[in-house]
C-alpha positions as CSV (number, residue, x, y, z in Angstrom):
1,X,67.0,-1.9,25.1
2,X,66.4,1.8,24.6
3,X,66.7,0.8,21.0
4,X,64.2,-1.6,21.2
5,X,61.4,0.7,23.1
6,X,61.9,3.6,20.3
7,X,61.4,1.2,17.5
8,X,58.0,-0.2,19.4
9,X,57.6,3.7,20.2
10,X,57.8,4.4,16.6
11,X,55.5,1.4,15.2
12,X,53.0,2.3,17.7
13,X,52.9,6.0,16.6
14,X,52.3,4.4,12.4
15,X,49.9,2.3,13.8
16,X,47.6,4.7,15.6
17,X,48.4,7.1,12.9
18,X,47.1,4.8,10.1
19,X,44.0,4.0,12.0
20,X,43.5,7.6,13.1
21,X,43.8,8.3,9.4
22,X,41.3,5.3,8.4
23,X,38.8,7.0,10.6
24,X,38.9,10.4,9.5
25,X,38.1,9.1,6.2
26,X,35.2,7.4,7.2
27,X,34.0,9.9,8.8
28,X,34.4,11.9,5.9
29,X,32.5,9.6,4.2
30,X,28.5,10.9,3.7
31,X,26.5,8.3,5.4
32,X,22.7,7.1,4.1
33,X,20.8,5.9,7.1
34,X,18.0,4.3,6.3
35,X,15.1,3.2,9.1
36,X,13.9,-0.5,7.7
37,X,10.1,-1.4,8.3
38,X,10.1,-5.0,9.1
39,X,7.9,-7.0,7.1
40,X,6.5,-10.7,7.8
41,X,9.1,-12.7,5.8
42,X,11.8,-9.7,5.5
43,X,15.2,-11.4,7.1
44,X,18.3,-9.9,8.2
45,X,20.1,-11.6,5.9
46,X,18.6,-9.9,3.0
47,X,19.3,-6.7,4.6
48,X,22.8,-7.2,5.4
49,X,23.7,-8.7,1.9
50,X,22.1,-5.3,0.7
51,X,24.2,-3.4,2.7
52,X,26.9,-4.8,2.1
53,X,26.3,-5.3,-2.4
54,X,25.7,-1.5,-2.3
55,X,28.9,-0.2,-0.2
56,X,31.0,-2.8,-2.5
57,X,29.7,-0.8,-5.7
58,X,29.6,2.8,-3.6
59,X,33.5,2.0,-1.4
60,X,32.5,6.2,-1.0
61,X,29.3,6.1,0.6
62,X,28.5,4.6,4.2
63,X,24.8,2.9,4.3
64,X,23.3,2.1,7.7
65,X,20.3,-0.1,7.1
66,X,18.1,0.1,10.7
67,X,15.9,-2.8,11.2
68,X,12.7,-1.6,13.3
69,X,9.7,-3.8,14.0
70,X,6.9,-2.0,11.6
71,X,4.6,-0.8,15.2
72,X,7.8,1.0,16.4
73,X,8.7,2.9,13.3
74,X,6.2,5.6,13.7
75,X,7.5,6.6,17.0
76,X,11.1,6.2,16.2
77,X,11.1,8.5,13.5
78,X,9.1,11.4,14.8
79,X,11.1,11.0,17.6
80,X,14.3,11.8,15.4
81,X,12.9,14.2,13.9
82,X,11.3,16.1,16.8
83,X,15.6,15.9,18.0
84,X,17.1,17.2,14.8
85,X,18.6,14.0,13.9
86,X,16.3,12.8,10.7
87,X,17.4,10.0,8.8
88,X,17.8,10.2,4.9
89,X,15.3,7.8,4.0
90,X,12.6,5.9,6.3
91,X,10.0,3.6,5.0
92,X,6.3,5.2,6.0
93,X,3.2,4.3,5.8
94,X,2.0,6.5,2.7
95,X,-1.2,8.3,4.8
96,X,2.0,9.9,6.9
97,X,3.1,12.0,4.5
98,X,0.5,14.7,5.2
99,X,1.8,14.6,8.3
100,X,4.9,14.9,7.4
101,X,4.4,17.3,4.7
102,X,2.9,19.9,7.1
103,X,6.2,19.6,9.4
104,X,7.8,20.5,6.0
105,X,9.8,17.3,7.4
106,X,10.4,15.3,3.5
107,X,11.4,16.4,-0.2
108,X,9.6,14.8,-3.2
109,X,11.9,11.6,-4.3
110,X,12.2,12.8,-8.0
111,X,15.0,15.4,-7.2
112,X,17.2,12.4,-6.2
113,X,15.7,9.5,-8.1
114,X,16.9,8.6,-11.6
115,X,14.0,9.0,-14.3
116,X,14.6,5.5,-15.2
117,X,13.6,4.6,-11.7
118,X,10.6,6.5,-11.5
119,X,9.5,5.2,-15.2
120,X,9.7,1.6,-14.3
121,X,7.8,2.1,-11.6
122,X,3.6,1.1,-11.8
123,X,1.7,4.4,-12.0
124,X,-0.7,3.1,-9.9
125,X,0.8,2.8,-6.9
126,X,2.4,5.7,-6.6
127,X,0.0,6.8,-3.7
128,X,2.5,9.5,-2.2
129,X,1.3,12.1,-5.6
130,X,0.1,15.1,-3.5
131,X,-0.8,18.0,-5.6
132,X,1.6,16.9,-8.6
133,X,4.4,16.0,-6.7
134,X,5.8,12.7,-5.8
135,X,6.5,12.5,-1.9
136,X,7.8,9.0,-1.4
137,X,8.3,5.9,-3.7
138,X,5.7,2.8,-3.0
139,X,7.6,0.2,-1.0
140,X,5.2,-2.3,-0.5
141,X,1.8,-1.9,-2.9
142,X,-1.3,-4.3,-2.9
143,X,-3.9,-4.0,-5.0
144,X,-6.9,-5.7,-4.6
145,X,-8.5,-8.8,-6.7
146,X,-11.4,-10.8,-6.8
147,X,-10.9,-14.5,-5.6
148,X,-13.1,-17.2,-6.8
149,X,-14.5,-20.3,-5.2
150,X,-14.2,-23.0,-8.1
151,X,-16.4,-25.1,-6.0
152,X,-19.8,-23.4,-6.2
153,X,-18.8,-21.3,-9.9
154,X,-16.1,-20.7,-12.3
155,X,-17.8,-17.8,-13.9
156,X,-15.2,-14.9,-14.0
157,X,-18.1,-11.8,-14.3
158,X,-16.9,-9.3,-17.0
159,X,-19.2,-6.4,-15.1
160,X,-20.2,-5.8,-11.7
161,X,-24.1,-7.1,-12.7
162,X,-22.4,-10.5,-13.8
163,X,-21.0,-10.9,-10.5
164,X,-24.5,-10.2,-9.1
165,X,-26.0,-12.3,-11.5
166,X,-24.0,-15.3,-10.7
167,X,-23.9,-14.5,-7.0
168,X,-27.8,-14.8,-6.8
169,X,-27.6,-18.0,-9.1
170,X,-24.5,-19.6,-6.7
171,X,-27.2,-19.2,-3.3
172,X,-30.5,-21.2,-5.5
173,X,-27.9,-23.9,-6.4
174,X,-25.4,-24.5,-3.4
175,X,-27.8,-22.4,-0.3
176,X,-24.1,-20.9,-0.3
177,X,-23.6,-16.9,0.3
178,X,-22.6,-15.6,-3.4
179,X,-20.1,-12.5,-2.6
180,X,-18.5,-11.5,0.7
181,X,-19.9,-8.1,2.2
182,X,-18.6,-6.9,5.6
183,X,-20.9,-4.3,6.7
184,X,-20.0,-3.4,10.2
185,X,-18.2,-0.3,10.5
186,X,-14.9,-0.4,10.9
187,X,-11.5,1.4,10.1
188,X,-11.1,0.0,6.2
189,X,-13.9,1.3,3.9
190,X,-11.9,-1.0,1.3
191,X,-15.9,-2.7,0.0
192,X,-17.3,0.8,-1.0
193,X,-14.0,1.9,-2.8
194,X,-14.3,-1.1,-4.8
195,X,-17.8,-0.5,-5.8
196,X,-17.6,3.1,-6.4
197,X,-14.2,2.7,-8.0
198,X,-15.9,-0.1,-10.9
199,X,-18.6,3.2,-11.5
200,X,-15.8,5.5,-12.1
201,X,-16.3,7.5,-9.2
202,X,-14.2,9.4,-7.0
203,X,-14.4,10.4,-3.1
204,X,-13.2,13.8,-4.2
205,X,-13.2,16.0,-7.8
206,X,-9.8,16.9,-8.6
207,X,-8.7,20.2,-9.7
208,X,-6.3,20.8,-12.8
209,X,-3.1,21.0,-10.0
210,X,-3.7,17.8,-8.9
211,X,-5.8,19.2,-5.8
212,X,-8.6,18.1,-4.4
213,X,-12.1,19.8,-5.0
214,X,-15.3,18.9,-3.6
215,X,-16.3,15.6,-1.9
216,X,-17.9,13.8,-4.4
217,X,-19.2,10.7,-3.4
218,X,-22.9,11.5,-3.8
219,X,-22.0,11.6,-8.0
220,X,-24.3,9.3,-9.8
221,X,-21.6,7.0,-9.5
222,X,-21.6,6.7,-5.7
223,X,-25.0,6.5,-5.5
224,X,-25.0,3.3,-8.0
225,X,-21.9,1.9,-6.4
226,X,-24.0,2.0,-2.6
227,X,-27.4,1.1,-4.4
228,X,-25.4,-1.4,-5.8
229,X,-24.5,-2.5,-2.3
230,X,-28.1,-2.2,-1.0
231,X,-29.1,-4.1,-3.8
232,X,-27.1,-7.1,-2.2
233,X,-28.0,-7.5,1.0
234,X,-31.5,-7.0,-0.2
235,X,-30.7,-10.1,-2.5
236,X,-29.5,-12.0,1.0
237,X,-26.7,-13.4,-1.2
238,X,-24.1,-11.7,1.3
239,X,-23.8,-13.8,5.1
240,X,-26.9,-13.0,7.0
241,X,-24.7,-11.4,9.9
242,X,-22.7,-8.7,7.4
243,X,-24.1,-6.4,9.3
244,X,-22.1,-7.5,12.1
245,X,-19.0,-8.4,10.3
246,X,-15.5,-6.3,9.6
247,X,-13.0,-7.2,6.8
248,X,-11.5,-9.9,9.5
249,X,-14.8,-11.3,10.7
250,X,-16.2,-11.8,7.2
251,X,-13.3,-13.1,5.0
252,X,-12.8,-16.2,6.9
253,X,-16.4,-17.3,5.7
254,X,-14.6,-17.3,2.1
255,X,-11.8,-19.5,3.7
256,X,-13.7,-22.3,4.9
257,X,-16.0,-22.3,1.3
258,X,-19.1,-20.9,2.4
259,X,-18.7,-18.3,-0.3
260,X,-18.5,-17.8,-4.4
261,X,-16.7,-14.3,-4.5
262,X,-14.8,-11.8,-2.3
263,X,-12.4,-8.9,-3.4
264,X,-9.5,-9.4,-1.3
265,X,-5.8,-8.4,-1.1
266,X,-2.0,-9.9,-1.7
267,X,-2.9,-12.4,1.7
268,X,-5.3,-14.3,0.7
269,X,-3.6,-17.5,-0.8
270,X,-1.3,-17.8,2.8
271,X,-4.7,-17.0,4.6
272,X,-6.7,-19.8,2.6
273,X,-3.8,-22.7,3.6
274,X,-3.8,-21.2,7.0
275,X,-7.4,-21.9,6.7
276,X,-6.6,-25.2,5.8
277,X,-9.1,-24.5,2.4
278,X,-9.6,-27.3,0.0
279,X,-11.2,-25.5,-2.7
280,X,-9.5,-24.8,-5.9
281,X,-9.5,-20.6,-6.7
282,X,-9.4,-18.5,-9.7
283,X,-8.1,-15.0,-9.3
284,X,-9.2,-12.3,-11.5
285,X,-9.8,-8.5,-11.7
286,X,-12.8,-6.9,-9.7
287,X,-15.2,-6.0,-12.7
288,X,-16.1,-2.7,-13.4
289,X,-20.2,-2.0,-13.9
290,X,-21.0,-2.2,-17.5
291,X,-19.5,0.4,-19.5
292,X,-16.7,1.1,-17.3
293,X,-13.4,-0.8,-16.9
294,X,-11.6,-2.4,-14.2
295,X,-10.2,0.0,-11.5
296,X,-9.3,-1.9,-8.4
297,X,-8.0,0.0,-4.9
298,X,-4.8,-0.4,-4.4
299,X,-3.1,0.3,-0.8
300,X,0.8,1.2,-0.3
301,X,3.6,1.6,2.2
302,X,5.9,4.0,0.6
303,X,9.9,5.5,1.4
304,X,10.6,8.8,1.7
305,X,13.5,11.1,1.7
306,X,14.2,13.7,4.4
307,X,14.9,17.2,3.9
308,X,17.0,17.9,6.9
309,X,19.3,15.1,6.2
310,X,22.9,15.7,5.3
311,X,23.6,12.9,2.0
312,X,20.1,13.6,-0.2
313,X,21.9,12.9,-2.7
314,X,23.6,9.4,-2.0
315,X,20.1,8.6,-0.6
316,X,19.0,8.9,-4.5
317,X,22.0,6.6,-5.3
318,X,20.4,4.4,-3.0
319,X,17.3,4.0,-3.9
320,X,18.2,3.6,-7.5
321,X,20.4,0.2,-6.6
322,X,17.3,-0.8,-4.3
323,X,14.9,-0.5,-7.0
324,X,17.0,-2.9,-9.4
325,X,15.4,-6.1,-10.1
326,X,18.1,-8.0,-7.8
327,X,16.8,-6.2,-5.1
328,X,13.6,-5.1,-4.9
329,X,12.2,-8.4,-7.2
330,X,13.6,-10.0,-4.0
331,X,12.1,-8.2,-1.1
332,X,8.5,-8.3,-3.3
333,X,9.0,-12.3,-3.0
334,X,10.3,-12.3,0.7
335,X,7.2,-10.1,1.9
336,X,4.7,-11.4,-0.3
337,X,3.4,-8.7,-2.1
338,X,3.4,-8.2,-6.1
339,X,5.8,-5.8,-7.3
340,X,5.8,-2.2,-7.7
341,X,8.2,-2.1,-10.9
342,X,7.3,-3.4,-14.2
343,X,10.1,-5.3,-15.3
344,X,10.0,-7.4,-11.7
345,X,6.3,-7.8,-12.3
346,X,7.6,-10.2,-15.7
347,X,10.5,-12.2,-14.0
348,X,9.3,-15.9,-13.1
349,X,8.7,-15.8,-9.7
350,X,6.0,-13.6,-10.2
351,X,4.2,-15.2,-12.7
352,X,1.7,-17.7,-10.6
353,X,-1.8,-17.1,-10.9
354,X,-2.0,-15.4,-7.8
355,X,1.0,-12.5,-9.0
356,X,-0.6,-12.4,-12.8
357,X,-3.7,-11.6,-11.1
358,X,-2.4,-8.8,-8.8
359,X,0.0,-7.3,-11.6
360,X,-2.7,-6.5,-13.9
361,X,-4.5,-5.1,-11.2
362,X,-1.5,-3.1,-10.0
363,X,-1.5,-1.2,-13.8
364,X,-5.1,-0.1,-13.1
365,X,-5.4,0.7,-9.9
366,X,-6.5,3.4,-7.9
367,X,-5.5,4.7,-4.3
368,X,-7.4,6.4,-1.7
369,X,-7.1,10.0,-1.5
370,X,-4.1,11.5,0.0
371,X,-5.8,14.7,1.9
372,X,-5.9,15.3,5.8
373,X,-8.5,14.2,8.0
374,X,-9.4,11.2,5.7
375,X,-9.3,8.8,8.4
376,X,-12.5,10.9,10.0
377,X,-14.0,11.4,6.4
378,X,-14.4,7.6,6.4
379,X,-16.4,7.6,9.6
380,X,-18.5,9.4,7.8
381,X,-19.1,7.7,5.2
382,X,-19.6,4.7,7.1
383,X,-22.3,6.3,8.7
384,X,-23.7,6.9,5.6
385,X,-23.5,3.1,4.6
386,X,-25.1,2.1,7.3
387,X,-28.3,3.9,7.4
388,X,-28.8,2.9,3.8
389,X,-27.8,-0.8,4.6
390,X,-30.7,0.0,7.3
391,X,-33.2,1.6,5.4
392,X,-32.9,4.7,7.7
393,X,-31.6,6.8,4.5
394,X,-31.6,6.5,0.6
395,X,-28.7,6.1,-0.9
396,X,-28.4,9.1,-2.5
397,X,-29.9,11.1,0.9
398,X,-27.1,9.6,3.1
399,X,-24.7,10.2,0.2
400,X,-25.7,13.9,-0.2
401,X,-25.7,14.6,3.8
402,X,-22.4,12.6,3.8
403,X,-20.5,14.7,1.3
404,X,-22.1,17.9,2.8
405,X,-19.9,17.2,5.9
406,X,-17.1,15.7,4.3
407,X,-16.9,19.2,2.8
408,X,-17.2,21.1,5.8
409,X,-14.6,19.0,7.7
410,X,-12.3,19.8,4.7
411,X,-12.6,23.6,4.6
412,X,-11.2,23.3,8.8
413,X,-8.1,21.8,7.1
414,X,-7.4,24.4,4.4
């Protein structure tokens, strides 16, 4: 009996042994953690079969994917980070990193990712560039496009005055609206960056460095692009109520047919069956103004690597393996967007009308300005829009007293 209870004495001791063992070297494993933004469409099976395909080709580093409904992520990782416990990578919206760049809280991704990585990826969307360097990888880019109602015109416009042109011709034949307009304000200002984007303007100069200079929307091209705009509503080919419309109050008047153009984002072909639309649609690139070329807004969600976290490295590693075509091809489809990498933006799935459309865009695009206090810098623009939409202000007065303050509210951030 006594022999008995040392042998089970002795198998118990290997036993905990060999699991005391496992566990040290786990924990001497470095761990990635990762805080996952969840998408419409984004499904946990993706993410554990990505966790799992990258620890069977790394057996030596631990990942930890977090799933975090996209409202909450905000919160949860300041709050990490105001407790000393950042993670190594966190998906962001890109007008955070200021933000997070004046905690000193991230590093720029292209000390960890592979060249490769950052080659394949579209220029254009790389919205996290702050003064030359590269603060976060686009996640999830859209740039915009111009949808077409094949019911009231097939004309693709080659310029900005073609669009017009045809607009003004769509209302004398159909008593349809010809291009969508919102012009209440509101917190997008998405319809003026598209104008003054196709005139090859700017909101700010930019300095040699990278930095930004002087507001500049009051160039001769923002005061074509808003003339431009005037010049619209003048025509009354925009909805009679723009004025009292936003981005989601106006575009559903393109859903249900009751107009020929409007520049819109990745949504729109689930938003015109949700709609319940009928009409065919061609989608092509938002014209530049003659003389200029096609230079659409693009808008991003980006990921971004921490500097306080322990495994910088093996976050790298990771981000490589996510940015493979496997992977990222297949969290573009799941969400809906168009790709940020060029070789996903040529693999069949992406290759609908729809995706053709927004990966040409995505090669040209443009972002907003990365600089702080943007968010009020719109509001004042917006003000500026609408006293011109309202006769109250030239374009180029409201422009000029726009950009006066914008500069002033800029010099109380430097």
């Amino acid at each position: 009996m006594k022999k008995v209870f040392l042998i089970s004495a002795l198998v118990l001791v290997i036993i905990t042994s060999m699991v005391f063992g496992a566990g040290q070297q786990e924990a001497a494993k470095p761990k990635v953690t990762v805080f996952w933004a969840l998408y419409d469409g984004l499904t946990e099976e993706y993410r554990a079969d990505l966790q799992s395909a990258f620890m069977a080709e790394y057996p030596d580093i631990i990942l930890d994917i977090v799933p975090i409904p996209w409202d909450n992520v905000y919160d949860k990782l300041t709050t990490s980070l105001a407790g000393g416990n950042a993670p190594e990578l966190s998906v962001i919206g890109t007008r955070w990193a200021l933000e997070l760049l004046s905690m000193d809280a991230i590093e720029p991704v292209d000390k960890y990712v592979s060249q490769a990585t950052l080659d394949n990826i579209f220029d254009g969307t790389k919205e996290a560039l702050i003064d030359g360097k590269l603060w976060g990888l686009p996640v999830a880019a859209g740039a915009r496009i111009l949808a077409i109602n094949n019911d009231l015109t097939k004309k693709v416009p080659a310029t900005m005055e073609e669009m017009r042109a045809e607009a003004l011709n769509v209302v004398r034949r159909t008593g349809k609206y010809g291009i969508i307009m919102p012009g209440k304000k509101h917190t997008e200002l998405t319809d003026f960056g598209y104008y003054l984007y196709a005139a090859g303007g700017d909101i700010f100069e930019v300095n040699p460095d990278g930095s930004f200079g002087k507001c500049a929307i009051n160039s001769p091209a923002g005061v074509k692009a808003l003339e431009f705009m005037v010049q619209l509503a003048k025509d009354k080919v925009v909805p009679g109520g723009y004025l009292s419309q936003t981005r989601m109050e106006a575009h559903p008047v393109f859903y249900a047919g009751d107009a020929a153009y409007v520049m819109i984002g990745a949504w729109v072909d689930s938003a015109l069956q949700q709609a319940g639309a009928k009409f065919d649609v061609t989608y092509a690139q938002i014209p530049g103004f003659a003389g200029y070329k096609s230079a659409p807004l693009v808008i991003t969600d980006s990921i971004a690597i921490f500097k306080d976290a322990k495994n910088k490295k093996e976050a790298g590693i990771f981000l490589d393996f996510f940015y493979r075509d496997e992977w990222k091809a297949k969290f573009d489809e799941l969400i809906g967007f168009p790709p940020v990498t060029i070789s996903a933006s040529k693999l069949p799935q992406f290759q609908s009308p729809l995706y053709q459309a927004l990966n040409e865009a995505a090669g040209n695009a443009k972002p907003w300005p990365l600089i702080e206090g943007f968010a009020e810098m719109t509001d004042i623009i917006w003000d500026a829009i609408s006293m011109a939409y309202l006769g109250q202000k030239t374009p180029k007065k409201a422009l000029d007293d726009a950009a006066r303050s914008i500069d002033e509210l800029k010099a109380t951030y430097e």
